[in-house]
TORLUM-902710 format. One record per residue (C-alpha): chain; x, y, z; residue in three letters. Coordinates in steps of 0.25 Angstrom, whole numbers. Layout:
<atoms>
('A', (X, Y, Z), 'ala')
...
</atoms>
This chain:
<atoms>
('A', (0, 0, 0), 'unk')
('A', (5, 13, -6), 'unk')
('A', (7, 25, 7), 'unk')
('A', (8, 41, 3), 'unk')
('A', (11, 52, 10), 'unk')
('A', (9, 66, 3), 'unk')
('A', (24, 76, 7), 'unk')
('A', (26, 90, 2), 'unk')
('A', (41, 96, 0), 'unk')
('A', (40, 113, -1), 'unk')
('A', (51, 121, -3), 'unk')
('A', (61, 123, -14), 'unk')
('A', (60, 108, -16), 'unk')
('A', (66, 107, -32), 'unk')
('A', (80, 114, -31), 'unk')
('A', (82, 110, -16), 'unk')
('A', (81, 96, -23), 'unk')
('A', (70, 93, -10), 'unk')
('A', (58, 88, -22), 'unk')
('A', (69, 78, -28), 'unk')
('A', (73, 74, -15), 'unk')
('A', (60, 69, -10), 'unk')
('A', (56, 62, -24), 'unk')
('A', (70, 55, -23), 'unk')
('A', (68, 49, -9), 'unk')
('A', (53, 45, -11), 'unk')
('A', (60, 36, -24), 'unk')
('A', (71, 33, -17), 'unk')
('A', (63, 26, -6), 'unk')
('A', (53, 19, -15), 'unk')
('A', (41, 28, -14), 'unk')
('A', (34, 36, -24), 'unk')
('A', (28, 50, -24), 'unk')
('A', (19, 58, -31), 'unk')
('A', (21, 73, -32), 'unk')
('A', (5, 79, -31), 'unk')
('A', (10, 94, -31), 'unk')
('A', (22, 102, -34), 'unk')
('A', (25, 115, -35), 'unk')
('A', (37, 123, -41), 'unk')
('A', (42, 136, -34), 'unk')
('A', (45, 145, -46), 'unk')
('A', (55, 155, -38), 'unk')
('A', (67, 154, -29), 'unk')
('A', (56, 156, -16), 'unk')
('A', (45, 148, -19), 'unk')
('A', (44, 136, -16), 'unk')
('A', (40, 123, -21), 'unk')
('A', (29, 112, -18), 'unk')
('A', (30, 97, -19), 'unk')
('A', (19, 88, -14), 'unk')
('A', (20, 73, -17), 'unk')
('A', (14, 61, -11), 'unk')
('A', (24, 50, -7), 'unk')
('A', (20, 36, -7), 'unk')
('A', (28, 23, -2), 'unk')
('A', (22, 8, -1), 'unk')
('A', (20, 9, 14), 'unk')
('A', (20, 18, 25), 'unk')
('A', (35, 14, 30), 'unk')
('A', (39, 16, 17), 'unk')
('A', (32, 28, 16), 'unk')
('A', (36, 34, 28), 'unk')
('A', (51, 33, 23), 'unk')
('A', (50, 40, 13), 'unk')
('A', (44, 52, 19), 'unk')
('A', (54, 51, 30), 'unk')
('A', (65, 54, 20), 'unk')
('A', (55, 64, 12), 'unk')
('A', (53, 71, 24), 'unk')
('A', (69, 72, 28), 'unk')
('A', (69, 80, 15), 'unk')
('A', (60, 92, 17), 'unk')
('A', (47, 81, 12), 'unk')
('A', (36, 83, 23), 'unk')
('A', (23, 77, 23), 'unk')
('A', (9, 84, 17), 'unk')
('A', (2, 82, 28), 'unk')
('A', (10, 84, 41), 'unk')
('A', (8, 80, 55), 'unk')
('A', (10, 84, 68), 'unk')
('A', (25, 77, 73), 'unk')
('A', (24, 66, 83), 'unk')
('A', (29, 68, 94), 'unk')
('A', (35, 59, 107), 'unk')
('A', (41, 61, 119), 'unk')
('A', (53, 56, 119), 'unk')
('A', (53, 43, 130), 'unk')
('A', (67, 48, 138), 'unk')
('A', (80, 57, 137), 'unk')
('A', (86, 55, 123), 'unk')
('A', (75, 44, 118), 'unk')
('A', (68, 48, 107), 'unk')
('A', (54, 42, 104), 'unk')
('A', (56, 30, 91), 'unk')
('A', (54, 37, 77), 'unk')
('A', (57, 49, 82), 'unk')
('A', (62, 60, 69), 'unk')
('A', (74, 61, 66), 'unk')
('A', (76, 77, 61), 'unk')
('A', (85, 81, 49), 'unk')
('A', (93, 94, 48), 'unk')
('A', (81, 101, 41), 'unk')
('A', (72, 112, 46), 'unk')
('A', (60, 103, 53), 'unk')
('A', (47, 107, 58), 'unk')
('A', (37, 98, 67), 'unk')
('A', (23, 99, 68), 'unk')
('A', (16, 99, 80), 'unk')
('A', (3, 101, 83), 'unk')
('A', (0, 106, 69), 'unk')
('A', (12, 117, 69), 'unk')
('A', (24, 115, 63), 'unk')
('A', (38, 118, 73), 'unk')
('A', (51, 122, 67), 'unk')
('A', (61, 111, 74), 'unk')
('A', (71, 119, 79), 'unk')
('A', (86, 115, 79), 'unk')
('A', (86, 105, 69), 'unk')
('A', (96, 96, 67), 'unk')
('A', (97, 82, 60), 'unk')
('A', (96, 70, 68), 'unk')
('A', (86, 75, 81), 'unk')
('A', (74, 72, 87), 'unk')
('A', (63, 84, 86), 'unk')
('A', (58, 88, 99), 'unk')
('A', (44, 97, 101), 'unk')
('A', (42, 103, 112), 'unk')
('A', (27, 109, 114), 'unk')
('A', (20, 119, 121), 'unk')
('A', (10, 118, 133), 'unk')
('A', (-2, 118, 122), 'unk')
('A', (5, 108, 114), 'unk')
('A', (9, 117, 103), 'unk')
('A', (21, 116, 99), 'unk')
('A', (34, 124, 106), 'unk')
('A', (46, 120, 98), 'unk')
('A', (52, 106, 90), 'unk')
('A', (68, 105, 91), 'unk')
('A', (78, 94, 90), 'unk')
('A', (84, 87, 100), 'unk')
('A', (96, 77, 97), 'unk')
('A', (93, 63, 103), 'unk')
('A', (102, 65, 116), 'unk')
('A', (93, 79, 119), 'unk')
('A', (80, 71, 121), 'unk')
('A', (73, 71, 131), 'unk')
('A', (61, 61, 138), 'unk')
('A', (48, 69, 135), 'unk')
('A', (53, 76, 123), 'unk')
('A', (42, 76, 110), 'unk')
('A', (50, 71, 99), 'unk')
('A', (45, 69, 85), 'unk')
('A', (43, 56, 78), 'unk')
('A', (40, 50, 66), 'unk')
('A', (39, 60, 53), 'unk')
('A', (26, 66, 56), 'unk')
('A', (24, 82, 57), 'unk')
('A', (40, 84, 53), 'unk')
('A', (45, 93, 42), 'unk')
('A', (57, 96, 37), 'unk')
('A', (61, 108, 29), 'unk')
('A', (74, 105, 23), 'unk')
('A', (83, 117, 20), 'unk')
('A', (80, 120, 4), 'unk')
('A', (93, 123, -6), 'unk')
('A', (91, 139, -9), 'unk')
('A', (87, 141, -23), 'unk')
('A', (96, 155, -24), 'unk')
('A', (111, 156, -22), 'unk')
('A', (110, 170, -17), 'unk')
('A', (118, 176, -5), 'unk')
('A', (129, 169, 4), 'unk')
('A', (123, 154, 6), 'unk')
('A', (117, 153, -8), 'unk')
('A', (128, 144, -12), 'unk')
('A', (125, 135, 1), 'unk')
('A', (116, 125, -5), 'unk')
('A', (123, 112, -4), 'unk')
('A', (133, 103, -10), 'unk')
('A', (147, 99, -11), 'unk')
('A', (156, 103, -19), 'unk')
('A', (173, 104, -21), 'unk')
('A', (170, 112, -35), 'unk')
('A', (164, 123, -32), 'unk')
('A', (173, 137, -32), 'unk')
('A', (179, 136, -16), 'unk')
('A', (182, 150, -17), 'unk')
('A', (168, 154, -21), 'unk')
('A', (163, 144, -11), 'unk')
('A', (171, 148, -1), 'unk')
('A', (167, 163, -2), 'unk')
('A', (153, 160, -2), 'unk')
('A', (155, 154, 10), 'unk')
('A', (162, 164, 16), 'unk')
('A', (151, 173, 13), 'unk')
('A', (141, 164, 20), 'unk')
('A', (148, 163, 33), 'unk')
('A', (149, 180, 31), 'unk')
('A', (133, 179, 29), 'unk')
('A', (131, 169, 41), 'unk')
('A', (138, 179, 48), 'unk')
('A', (132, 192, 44), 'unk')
('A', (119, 187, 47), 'unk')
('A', (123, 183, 63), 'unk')
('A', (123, 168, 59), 'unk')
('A', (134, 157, 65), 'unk')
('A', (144, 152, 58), 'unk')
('A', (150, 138, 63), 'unk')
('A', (162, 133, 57), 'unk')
('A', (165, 117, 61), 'unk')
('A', (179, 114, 56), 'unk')
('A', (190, 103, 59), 'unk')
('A', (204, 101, 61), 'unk')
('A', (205, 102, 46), 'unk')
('A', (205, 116, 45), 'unk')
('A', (216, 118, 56), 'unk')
('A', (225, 108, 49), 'unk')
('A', (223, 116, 35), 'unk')
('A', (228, 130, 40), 'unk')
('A', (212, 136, 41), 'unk')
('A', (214, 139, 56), 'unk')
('A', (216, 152, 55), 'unk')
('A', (203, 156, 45), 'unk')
('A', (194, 149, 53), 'unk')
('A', (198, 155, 64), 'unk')
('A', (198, 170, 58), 'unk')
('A', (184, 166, 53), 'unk')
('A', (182, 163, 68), 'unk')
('A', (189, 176, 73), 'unk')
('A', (179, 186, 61), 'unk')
('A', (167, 179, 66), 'unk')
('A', (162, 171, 56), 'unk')
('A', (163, 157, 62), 'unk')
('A', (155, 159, 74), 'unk')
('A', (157, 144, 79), 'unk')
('A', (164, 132, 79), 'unk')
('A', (163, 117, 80), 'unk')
('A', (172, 108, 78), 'unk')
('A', (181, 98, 85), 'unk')
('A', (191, 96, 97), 'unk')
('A', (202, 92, 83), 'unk')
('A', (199, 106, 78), 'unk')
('A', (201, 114, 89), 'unk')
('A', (214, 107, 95), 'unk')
('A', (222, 109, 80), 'unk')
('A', (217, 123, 76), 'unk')
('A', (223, 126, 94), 'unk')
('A', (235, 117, 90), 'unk')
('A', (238, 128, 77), 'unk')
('A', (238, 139, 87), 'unk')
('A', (246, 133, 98), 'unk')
('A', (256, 125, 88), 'unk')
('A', (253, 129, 75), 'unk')
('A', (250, 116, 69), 'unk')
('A', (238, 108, 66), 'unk')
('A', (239, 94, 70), 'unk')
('A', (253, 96, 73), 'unk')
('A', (257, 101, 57), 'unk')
('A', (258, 117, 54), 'unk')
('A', (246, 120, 48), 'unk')
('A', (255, 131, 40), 'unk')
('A', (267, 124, 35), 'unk')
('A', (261, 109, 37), 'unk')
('A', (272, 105, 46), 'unk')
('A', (272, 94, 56), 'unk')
('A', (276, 101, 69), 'unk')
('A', (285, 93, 79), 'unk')
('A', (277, 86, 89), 'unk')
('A', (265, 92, 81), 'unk')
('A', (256, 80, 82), 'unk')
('A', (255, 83, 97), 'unk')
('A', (253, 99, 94), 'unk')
('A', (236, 94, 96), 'unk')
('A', (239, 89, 109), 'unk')
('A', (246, 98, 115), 'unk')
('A', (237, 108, 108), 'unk')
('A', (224, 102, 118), 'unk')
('A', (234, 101, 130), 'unk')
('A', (234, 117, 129), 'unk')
('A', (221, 119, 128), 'unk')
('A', (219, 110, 140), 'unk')
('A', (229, 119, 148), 'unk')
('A', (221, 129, 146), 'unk')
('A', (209, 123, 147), 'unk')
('A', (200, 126, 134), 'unk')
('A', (201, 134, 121), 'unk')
('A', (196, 147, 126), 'unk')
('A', (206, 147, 138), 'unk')
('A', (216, 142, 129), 'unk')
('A', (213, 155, 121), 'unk')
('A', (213, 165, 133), 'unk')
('A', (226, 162, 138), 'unk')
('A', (234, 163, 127), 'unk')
('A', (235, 149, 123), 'unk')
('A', (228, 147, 110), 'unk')
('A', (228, 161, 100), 'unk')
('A', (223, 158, 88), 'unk')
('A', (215, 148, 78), 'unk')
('A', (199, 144, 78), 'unk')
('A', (199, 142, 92), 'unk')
('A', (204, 153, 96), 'unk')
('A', (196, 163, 88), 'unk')
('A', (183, 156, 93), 'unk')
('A', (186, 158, 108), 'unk')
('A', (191, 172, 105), 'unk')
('A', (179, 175, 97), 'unk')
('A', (167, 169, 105), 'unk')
('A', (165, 158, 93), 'unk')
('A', (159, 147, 100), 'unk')
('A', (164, 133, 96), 'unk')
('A', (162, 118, 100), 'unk')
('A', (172, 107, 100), 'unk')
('A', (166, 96, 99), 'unk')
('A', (176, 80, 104), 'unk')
('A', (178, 68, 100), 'unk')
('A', (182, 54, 100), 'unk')
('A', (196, 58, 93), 'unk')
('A', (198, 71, 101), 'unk')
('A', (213, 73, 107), 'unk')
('A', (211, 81, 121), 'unk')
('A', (201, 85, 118), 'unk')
('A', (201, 102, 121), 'unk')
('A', (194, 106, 133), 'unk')
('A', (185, 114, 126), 'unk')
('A', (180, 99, 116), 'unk')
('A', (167, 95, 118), 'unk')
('A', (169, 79, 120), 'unk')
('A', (156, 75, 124), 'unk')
('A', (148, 72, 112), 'unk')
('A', (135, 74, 116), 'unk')
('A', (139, 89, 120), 'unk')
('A', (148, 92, 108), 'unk')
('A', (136, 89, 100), 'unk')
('A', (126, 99, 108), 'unk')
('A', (137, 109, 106), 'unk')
('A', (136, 107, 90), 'unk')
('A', (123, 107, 90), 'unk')
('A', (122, 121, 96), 'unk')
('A', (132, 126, 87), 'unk')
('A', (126, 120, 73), 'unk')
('A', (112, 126, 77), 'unk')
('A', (117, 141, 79), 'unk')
('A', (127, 140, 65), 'unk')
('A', (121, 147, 52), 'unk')
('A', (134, 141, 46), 'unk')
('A', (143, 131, 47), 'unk')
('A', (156, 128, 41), 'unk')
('A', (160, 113, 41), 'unk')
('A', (176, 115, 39), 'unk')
('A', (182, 100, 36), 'unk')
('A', (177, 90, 48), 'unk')
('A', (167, 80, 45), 'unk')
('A', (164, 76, 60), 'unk')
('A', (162, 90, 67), 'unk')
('A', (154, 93, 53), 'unk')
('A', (144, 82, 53), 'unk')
('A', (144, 85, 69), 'unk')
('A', (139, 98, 67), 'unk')
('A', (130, 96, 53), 'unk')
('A', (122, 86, 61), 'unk')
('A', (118, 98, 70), 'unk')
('A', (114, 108, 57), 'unk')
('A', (102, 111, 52), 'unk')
('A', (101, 110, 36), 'unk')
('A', (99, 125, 36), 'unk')
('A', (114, 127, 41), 'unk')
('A', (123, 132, 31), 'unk')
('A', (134, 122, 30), 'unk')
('A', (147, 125, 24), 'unk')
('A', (155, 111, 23), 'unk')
('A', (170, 111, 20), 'unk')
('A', (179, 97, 20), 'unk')
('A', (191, 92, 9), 'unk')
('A', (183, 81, 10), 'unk')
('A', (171, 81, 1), 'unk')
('A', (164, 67, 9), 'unk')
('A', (166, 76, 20), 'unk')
('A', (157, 88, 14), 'unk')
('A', (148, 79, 6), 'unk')
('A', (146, 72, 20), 'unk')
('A', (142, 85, 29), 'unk')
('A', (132, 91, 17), 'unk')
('A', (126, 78, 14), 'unk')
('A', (121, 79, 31), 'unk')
('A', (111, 91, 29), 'unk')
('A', (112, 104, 24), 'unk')
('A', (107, 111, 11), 'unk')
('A', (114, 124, 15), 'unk')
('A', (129, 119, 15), 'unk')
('A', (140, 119, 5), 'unk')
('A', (151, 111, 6), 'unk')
('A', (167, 112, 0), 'unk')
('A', (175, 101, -2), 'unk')
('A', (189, 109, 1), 'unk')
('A', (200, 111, 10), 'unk')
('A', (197, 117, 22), 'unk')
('A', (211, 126, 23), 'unk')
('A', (207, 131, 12), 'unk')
('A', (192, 134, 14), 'unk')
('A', (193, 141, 27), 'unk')
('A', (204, 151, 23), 'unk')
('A', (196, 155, 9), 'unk')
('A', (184, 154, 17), 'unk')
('A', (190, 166, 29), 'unk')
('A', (195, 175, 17), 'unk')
('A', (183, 175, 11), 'unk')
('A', (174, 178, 23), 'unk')
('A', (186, 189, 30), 'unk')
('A', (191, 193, 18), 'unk')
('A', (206, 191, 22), 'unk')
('A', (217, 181, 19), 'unk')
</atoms>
């Protein structure tokens, strides 16, 4: 026996690729669909209108289908309301319970639809309601952050999602932020473009949050960062215990995992330069008190303590030391994270996959994203998680963050 459910996808559905999207996956997952109206927006701003009926051999069938249509922006014509349990104790969740992507959602309750707040992928919803039973507000919580008598949605029911839609102009500073990878377009046009996105973020009070890795302190960038630190155009920073102990090591010893980050040669007892680097900072107890007495006086570190930039540091399993001031409990790194990904507006990924993935799990899709690896698996990897409004550059990051410093202060 043949089941149907009627979906409607709004929006600029064609040149966003949404329309194509949701025909593939009804095909790919052996339904059929038939399209009952559809209506083409004729300008940039107006939209467009598809509505099909979706049909599967069985309601189990049926139901996958439009749980995959539904991850892309497909929801059903005739909404409910959202079930919702309470959750049975502290960080159990009730069975079924939905899984939330990166996108814009919304829950409906009692009729109303409520803007989740602080999406992220990979939560649980949770709605809290008034006295009368209306509703007060829906947000996520991570599966660790529930608590026994909190009402967590289930199921598929009274959910939409609102993915973030590819902008039909190119116009202004983050028209050319509408996806892809690629190591042939012009780095130097790129680049500049870039540069005049972060200025834009900036100009407009927005956060910029640069996530970058031991790479760049290795391939001579310390120094640009750190000066787009000290000119308030990185606003924060995230990154891990690896990062920070080799751009203190330049400052104290001048080399980068015991080689000259300058003339590329291998100091005497340089492989123990990381080491004795941390046992500093120990002495003095953290970064910041390293910084005030006199210790440390200069690099990325540096420049965020003596200019307010806040910064996490986030451990683990590998970390030599680690510095006092790395967060090595996982659980607490991650909350840390969290906060920072939900304030940025921007976010520069500069050549590590792990601290990347660490804070693009936290993003919503609406983040602008700038990815920048030699690497190309690394880029395609971090794009391919969840964000319409990224660009990725398959380059060295020495090189990169240099160009990318000129362009935004205007000096070599």
């Amino acid at each position: 026996m043949t089941v149907s459910r009627v979906v409607e996808l709004e929006g600029h559905i064609i040149d966003s690729g949404m329309m194509q999207a949701a025909f593939g996956i009804v095909m790919d997952l052996g339904g059929s669909f038939d399209v009952e109206e559809f209506r083409v927006g004729r300008s940039k701003t107006e939209q467009s209108y598809c509505r099909m009926t979706v049909s599967a051999d069985d309601p189990q069938h049926l139901q996958s289908i439009l749980h995959e249509l539904h991850q892309n922006g497909a929801n059903p014509a005739d909404p409910k309301d959202a079930d919702l349990v309470p959750a049975p104790r502290d960080q159990v969740v009730p069975e079924g319970f939905y899984s939330t992507t990166n996108h814009p959602t919304d829950i409906r309750v009692d009729g109303e639809w409520v803007t989740v707040e602080r999406i992220e992928m990979d939560c649980a919803v949770v709605v809290e309601l008034n006295g009368d039973g209306t509703p007060a507000r829906a947000y996520t919580k991570v599966l660790n952050a529930i608590e026994e008598g909190d009402r967590v949605v289930t199921g598929e029911a009274g959910i939409r999602v609102r993915p973030p839609e590819r902008p039909r102009g190119k116009e202004g500073a983050f028209g050319f932020m509408q996806g892809g990878v690629s190591a042939e377009r012009p780095s130097e046009s790129t680049i500049e473009r870039i540069a005049d996105a972060i200025v834009e973020t900036r100009e407009e009070g927005g956060e910029v949050l640069a996530v970058p890795g031991p790479a760049l302190i290795h391939s001579g960038a310390r120094e640009d960062l750190a000066r787009l630190v000290r000119e308030g155009y990185v606003t924060m920073l995230s990154a891990g215990n690896g990062f920070a102990v080799h751009d203190l090591e330049r400052d104290l010893y001048g080399t980068s995992l015991g080689v000259d980050t300058e003339s590329l040669d291998h100091a005497r007892k340089g492989h123990k330069h990381h080491i004795y680097t941390i046992s500093e900072i120990i002495r003095s107890g953290s970064i910041p008190e390293a910084v005030e007495d006199g210790t440390i006086e200069s690099g990325v570190m540096y420049e965020c303590v003596e200019n307010d930039v806040p910064w996490v540091l986030a451990g683990s399993i590998r970390d030599d030391g680690p510095l006092p001031d790395t967060v090595t409990d996982a659980v607490e790194a991650q909350n840390a994270i969290r906060e920072q990904a939900h304030e940025a507006d921007l976010v520069l990924m500069l050549s590590t996959l792990l601290h990347s993935v660490a804070v693009g799990n936290c993003l919503p899709s609406t983040t602008r994203v700038v990815c920048v690896d030699i690497n190309p698996a690394t880029v395609t990897q971090l794009l391919d998680r969840g964000s319409a409004q990224a660009v990725g550059m398959v380059t060295d990051i020495g090189t990169f963050v240099p160009v990318l410093a000129e362009k935004i202060t205007g000096t070599e």
